[in-house]
Every structure is written in structure tokens, then in C-alpha cells.
N, C-alpha and C positions, 0 to 999 in steps of 0.2 A: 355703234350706239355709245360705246367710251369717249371714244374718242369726240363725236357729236355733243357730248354733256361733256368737256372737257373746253370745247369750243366755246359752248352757252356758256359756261363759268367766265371764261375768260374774255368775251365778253360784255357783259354784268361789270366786273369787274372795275374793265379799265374805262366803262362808262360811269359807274359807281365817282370813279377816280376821276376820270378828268372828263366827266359831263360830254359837252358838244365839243370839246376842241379838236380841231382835224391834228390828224397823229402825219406827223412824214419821217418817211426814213429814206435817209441819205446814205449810198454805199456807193463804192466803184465798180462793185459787181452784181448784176441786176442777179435776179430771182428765175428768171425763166429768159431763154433766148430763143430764135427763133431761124432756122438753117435751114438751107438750098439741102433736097438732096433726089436722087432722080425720079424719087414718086410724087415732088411735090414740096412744100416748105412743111416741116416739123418744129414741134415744140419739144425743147427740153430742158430739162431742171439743170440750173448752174449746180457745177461742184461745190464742193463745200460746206464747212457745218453754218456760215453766215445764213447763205439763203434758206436754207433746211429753218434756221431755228426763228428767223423772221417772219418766212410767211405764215407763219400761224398767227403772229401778233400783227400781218399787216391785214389778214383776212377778220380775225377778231377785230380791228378798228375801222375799217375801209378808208385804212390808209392811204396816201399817197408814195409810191415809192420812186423816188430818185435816183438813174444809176447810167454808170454809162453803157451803153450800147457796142456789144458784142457781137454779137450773130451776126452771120452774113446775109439774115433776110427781115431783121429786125426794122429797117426804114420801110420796109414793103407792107408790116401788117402795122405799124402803127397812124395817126390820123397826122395831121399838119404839122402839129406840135408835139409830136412823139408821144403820143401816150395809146395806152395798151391795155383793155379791161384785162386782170389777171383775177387768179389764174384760169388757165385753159376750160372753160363749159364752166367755171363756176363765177367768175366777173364779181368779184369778193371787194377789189381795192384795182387802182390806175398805177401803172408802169408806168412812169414817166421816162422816158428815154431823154438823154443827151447823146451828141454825138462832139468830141472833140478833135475838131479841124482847123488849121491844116495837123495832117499825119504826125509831124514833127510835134504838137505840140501836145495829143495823145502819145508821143513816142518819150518824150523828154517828161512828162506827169509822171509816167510808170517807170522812166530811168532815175529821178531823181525822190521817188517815191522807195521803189524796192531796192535803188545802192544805194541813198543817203540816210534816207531815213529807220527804213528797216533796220539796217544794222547797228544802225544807233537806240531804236527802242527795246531790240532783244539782244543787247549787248551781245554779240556773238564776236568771234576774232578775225571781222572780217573791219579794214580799214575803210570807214565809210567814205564814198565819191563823191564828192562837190563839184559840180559844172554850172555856173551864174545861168548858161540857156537852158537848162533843165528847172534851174529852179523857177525864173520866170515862165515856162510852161508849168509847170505846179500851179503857180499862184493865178494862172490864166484858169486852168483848169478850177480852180476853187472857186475863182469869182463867177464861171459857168453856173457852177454846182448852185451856187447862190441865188445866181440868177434865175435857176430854173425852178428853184424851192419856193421864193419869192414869186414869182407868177404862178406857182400851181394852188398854192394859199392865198392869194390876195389878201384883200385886207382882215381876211380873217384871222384870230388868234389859233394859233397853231401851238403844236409839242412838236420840235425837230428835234430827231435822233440821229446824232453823224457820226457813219462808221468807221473807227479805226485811223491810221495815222495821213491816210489819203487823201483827208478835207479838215487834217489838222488847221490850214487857213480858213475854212468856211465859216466855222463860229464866230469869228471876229469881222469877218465882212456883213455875214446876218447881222450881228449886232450893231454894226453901223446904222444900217438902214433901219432895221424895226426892234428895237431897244422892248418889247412889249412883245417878242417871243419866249417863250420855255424852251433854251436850246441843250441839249446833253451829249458830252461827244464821249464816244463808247471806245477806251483803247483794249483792242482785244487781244 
């Protein structure tokens, strides 16, 4: 019952706040995935405090959430274009799946994400790694991200929330195209 009046507040809220604007959040780690295992495909909760402290505000806004695609049975439950009513029996807000192919360029996003950049935003004394095909897998990867944010808003005015230093390029390709979005990139 708390926590259901906790929902209603929030809400009220961020409708109080931002009216009709469709809400998207942008991360590289979806919310829920969806795996093979021998009784059948299961759902389950991504690690992490990200997805934990999102889905409350993506279920309060019936958000759109953006994210790449994980699981190993994730292409099998979503429809043409990756999306996925979340969550499980409650169909709150749309999982928008990507999937970034080829392999390499899903491989070189996350190599030049977690050795270049990483280390350079939480200063640690690790010598960050620069490899030029990693970073253009990055920037492939970003303009996906873009891509897919942009067709799941249409022409509608949106609030885009980009997670962390992953789609540190997306804000700037979003704002090419549609200069008349509310974009806030979240470094956590």
C-alpha cells in the first residue's frame, strides 16, 4: 500500500512537471532481460542499482526505455522493432531493444567505453586505452542509440535521459536532428 502511494505521488508528480511529454531513458543496460533456460525463456531483473532505481520512474511515466539488448532470448519476445511491454504482467512502459551488429562493433562500444573512458571519468590509476576502431564502434553505437530514441518519439516532444558515459555522443547527434528536445545526460 506504501509503496502503491509512493507510485501515485510520483506519478502526479512528474506529470504535475512535465505535462504530456513522453519521458525516454537511454542506458546500455536494459531493465529486464529475458534467457533460454531448460524450462523455457525467463525473465529477469538486470544487476544493478541503474535499473533498480529507473524502473520506478520509467513505470511512473510510461516511459520509453532505450537499451541494448542482452539476454539470450531477448530478440525472441520482442515484436519487429524490439520493443517489449515492461515490466513482466504489469506492461507499465516499452523496452525498446537495440541490438548492435556486427559483434565487433557491440565488442569495440564496450572496449572503448569501459578502457577509455571509464578510467578517465573515475580517475582511477589505470592508463586509459585508445584504439581509433573502438572508438568509431562507440560513435556507431551512439548514432544507433539515436536512432532508436528518435523513431520511438516521433515527432513528438520528448524529455530524453542518457545514461552515464556510454552515449556520452548521443546528446549531440539528438541535438542535431531535433534542436526541440529536453535532453539530460546523467554521469553516474
Amino acid at each position: 500500500s506504501g509503496r502503491q502511494t509512493g507510485q501515485a505521488d510520483l506519478e502526479r508528480s512528474v506529470r504535475e512537471y512535465c505535462g504530456e511529454v513522453q519521458i525516454v531513458i537511454a542506458s546500455k543496460s536494459e531493465p529486464y532481460q529475458h534467457v533460454r533456460r531448460d524450462s523455457g525463456i525467463e525473465v529477469i531483473r538486470s544487476p544493478g542499482g541503474l535499473a533498480s532505481a529507473l524502473d520506478s520512474v520509467a513505470r511512473a511515466t510510461a516511459a520509453i526505455w532505450v537499451a541494448q539488448a542482452q539476454g539470450d532470448a531477448d530478440r525472441e519476445v520482442a515484436d519487429a522493432k524490439g520493443r517489449v511491454p515492461m515490466p513482466p504482467g504489469g506492461q507499465r512502459y516499452t523496452l525498446q531493444r537495440i541490438w548492435l551488429e556486427p559483434e565487433d562493433v557491440a565488442e569495440g562500444f564496450n572496449r572503448f567505453a569501459n578502457g577509455c573512458l571509464w578510467p578517465l571519468c573515475h580517475v582511477v590509476y589505470v592508463r586509459p586505452h585508445f584504439d581509433a576502431g573502438d572508438y568509431r564502434a562507440y560513435v556507431e553505437a551512439n548514432d544507433r542509440f539515436a536512432d532508436a530514441i528518435l523513431e520511438s518519439v516521433g515527432p513528438r516532444p520528448a524529455l530524453v535521459l542518457l545514461q552515464d558515459y556510454h552515449l556520452a555522443l548521443c546528446a549531440s547527434r539528438l541535438r542535431a536532428r531535433r534542436p526541440d528536445l529536453t535532453i539530460v545526460l546523467f554521469w553516474h
